[in-house]
C-alpha positions as CSV (number, residue, x, y, z in Angstrom):
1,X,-20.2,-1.9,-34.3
2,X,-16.9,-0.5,-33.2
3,X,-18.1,0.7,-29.9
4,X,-19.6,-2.5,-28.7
5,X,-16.7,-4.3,-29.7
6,X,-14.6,-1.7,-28.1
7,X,-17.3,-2.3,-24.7
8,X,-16.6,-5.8,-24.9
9,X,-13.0,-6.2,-25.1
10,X,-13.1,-3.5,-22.2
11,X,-14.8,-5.6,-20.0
12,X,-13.5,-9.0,-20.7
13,X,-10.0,-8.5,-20.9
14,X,-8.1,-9.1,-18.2
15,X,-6.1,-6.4,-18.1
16,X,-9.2,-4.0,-17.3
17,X,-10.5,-6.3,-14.8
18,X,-10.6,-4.5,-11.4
19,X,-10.9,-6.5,-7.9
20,X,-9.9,-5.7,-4.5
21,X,-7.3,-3.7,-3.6
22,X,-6.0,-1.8,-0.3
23,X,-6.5,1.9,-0.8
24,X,-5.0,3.3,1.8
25,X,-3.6,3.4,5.6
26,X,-3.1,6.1,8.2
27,X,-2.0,6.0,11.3
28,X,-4.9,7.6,14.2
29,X,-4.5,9.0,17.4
30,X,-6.0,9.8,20.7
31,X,-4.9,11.5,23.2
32,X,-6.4,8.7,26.1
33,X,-7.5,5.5,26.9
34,X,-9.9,6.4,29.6
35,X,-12.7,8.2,28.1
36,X,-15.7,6.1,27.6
37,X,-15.9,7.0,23.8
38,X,-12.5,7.4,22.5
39,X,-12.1,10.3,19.5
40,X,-9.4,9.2,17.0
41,X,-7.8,11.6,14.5
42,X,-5.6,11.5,11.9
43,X,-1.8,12.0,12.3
44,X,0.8,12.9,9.8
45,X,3.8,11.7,12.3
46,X,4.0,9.5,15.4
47,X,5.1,11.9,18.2
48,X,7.2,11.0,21.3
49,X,7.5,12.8,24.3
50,X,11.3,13.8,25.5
51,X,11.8,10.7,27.4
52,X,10.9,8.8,24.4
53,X,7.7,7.2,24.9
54,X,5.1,7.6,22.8
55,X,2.7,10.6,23.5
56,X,-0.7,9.1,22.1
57,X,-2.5,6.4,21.7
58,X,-2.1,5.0,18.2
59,X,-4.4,2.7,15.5
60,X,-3.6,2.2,12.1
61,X,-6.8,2.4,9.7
62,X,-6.7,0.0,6.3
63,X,-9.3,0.7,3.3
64,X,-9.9,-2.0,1.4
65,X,-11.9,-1.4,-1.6
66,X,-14.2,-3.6,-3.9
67,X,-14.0,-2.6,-7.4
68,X,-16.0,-5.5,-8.9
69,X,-19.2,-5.8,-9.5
70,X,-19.6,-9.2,-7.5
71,X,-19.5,-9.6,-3.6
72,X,-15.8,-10.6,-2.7
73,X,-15.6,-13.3,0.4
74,X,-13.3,-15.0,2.5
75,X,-10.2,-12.3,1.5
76,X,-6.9,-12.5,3.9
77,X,-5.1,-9.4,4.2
78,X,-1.4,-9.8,5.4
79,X,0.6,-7.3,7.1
80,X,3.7,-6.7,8.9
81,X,5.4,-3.7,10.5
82,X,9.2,-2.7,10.6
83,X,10.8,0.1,12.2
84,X,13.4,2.2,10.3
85,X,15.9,3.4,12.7
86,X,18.5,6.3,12.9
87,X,21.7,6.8,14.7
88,X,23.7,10.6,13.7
89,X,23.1,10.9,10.1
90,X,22.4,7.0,9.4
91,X,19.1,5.4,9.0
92,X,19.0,1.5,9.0
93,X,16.5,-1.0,8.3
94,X,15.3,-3.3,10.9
95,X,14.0,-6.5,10.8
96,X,10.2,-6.9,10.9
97,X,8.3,-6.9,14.5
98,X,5.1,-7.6,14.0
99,X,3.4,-10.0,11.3
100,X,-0.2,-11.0,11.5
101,X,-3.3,-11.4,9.1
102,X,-7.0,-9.9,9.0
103,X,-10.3,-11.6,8.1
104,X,-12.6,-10.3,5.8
105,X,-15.7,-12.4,5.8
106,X,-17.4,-10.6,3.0
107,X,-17.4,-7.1,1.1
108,X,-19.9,-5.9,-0.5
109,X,-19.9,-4.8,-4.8
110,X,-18.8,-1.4,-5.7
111,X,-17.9,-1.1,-1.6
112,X,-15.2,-0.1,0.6
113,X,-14.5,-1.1,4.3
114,X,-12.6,0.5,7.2
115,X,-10.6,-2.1,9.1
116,X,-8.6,-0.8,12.3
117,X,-5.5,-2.6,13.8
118,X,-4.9,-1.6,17.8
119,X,-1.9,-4.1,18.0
120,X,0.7,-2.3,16.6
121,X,3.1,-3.3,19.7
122,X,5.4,0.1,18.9
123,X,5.0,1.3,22.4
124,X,7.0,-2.2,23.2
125,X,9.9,-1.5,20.5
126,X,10.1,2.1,21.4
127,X,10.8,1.1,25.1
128,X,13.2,-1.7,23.8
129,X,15.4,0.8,22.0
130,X,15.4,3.3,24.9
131,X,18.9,2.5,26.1
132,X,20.5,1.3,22.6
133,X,21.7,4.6,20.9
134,X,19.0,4.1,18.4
135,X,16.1,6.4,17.6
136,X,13.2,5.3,15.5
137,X,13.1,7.4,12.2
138,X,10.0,5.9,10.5
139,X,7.4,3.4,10.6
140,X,7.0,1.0,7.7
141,X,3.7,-1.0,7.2
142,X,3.9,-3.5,4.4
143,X,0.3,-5.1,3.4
144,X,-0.9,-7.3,0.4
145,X,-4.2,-9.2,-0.1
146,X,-3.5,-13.0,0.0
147,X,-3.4,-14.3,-3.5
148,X,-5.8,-16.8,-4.7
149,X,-6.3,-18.6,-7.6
150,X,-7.5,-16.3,-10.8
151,X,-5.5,-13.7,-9.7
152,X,-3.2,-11.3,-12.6
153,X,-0.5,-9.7,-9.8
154,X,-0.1,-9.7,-6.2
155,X,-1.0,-6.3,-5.3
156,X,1.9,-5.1,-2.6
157,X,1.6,-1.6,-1.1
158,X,3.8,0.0,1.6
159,X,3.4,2.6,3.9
160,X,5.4,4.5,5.5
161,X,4.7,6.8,8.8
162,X,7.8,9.0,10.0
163,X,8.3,9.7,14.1
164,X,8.8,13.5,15.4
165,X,9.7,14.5,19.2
C-alpha cells in the first residue's frame, strides 16, 4: 500500500514532473566553407588568428530534450549572445548583439533534438572591435524555453564559450 501511494504521489506531484528542458550547447567548427559536405567538430575555445579574425567557421549546436511522456509542440526557444570583453587585466560585460527565437514544431516523448544556429554574427563584432583596444575574452549564450501556461519555473541556462589566439 505504501509503495503505490509512494508511485503515485511521485508521478502526480508537481515537483517530480519533468518537461522540456535545454541540455546543452557547444560551439562547432570547420575549418571551410567550400567543401561540398562540410565536417563540424567540437571546440572547447573560439580561436583567432593574429590579425584577429576568426580562424574557423563556427555553429552553435542546442539539445533540447523531452522528458515527458507526451509529444511536446509548438515550443519557442529564445536566445541571445553577448560578448565578454577584456582590456589589460579587466573583463567587462557588453551589451547583447544578437537576439532571435527558434521553432520547434514538435518533439517527440522520451526524445531529444539537435538544433544548429549558423547566425551567430561574431565574425561582424570581432571585426567591429578590431581598432577599439578591446579584445573579446568569452562568449556568453543565454537561452530559455518560452514559458507557457502550466509551467512551475522558467528554466534559464547560460553558456559560456572563452576565445584563445
Amino acid at each position: 500500500m505504501k509503495k503505490i501511494l509512494f508511485i503515485i504521489l511521485f508521478a502526480y506531484s508537481p515537483v517530480f514532473s519533468q518537461t522540456v528542458k535545454i541540455s546543452s550547447a557547444v560551439f562547432q567548427y570547420t575549418p571551410s566553407v567550400v567543401a561540398k559536405k562540410k565536417v563540424y567538430s567540437y571546440c572547447e575555445s573560439i580561436k583567432l588568428k593574429p590579425e584577429g579574425k576568426l580562424e574557423n567557421y563556427y555553429r552553435l549546436e542546442i539539445t533540447v530534450k523531452n522528458f515527458s511522456q507526451k509529444a511536446a509542440e509548438g515550443l519557442l526557444l529564445k536566445y541571445s549572445l553577448r560578448l565578454f570583453l577584456k582590456k589589460g587585466d579587466k573583463i567587462y560585460k557588453d551589451v547583447s548583439y544578437l537576439s532571435e527565437d527558434i521553432r520547434i514544431s514538435r518533439l517527440a516523448p522520451s526524445s531529444e533534438k539537435k538544433i544548429y544556429v549558423y547566425n551567430t554574427d561574431l565574425s561582424e563584432q570581432i571585426r567591429r572591435l578590431k581598432n577599439s583596444g578591446f579584445e573579446p575574452a568569452f562568449l556568453e549564450l543565454e537561452i530559455a524555453k518560452e514559458a507557457r501556461k502550466g509551467d512551475e519555473a522558467l528554466d534559464l541556462s547560460f553558456y559560456t564559450f572563452p576565445f584563445s589566439k
